[in-house]
C-alpha positions, 0 to 999 in steps of 0.5 A: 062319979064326981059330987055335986060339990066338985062339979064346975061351973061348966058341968052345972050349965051342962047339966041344966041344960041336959035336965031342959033337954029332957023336957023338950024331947017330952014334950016335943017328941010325940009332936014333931017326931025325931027330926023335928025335935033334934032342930027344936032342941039344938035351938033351944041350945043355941039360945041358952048357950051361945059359948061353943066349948072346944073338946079339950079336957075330957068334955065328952066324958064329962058331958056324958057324965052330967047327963046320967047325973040329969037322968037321976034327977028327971021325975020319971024314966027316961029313955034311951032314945030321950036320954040319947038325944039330949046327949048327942045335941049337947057334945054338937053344941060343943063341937064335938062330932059324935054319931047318934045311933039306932039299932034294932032286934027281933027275938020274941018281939021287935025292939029299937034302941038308941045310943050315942058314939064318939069315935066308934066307942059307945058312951052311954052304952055298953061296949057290946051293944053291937051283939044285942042290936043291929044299927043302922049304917052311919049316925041318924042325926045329923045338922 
């Protein structure tokens, strides 16, 4: 992982706005549930960043990076479902189609996790989440 020194202009904005996200899905989530929460927080993205980057670059590896880095900094735990969220809403900001995903198992109790895929790959998963947890078909967010 990069250090803070070597961080770029764009990855400072992506993580600000990973570390506001966090708060949005706190605060929201409870409230307005899922849906009502993803079109709050893409909102307050398209208010705070009007500039709509390409893919180009290694963003989404990049994007995926600045939010572990804003989990780290969050003065609490942060989900899977939160953590996932912020980073679904952040590569669509981009313009980048990535699938929003939830899973379940049921071995000694029921158990939902969420995780985000780019192209069929997990990026803030392992590879194998699919043994764990069974998803649902297609991605849950869409705009």
């Amino acid at each position: 992982m990069k250090t803070a020194l070597s961080f770029s202009g764009q990855d400072w904005g992506v993580l600000c706005l990973a570390w506001l996200g966090f708060g949005v899905v706190w605060v929201l989530l409870p409230r307005r549930g899922l849906k009502g929460t993803q079109g709050r927080l893409l909102g307050v993205y398209r208010r705070l960043w009007g500039v709509r980057f390409s893919s180009e670059g290694g963003a989404v590896q990049r994007t995926r990076e600045m939010v572990q880095v804003a989990v780290g900094y969050w003065p609490g735990e942060v989900n899977c479902l939160a953590r996932s969220l912020v980073l679904w809403a952040l590569l669509h900001r981009q313009g980048i189609e990535a699938d929003f995903r939830i899973g379940v198992r049921q071995q000694e109790q029921f158990t939902a996790h969420a995780w985000v895929e780019y192209q069929g790959i997990p990026l803030n998963d392992v590879p194998e989440v699919y043994k764990n947890f069974v998803a649902f078909d297609g991605s849950i967010l869409k705009e």
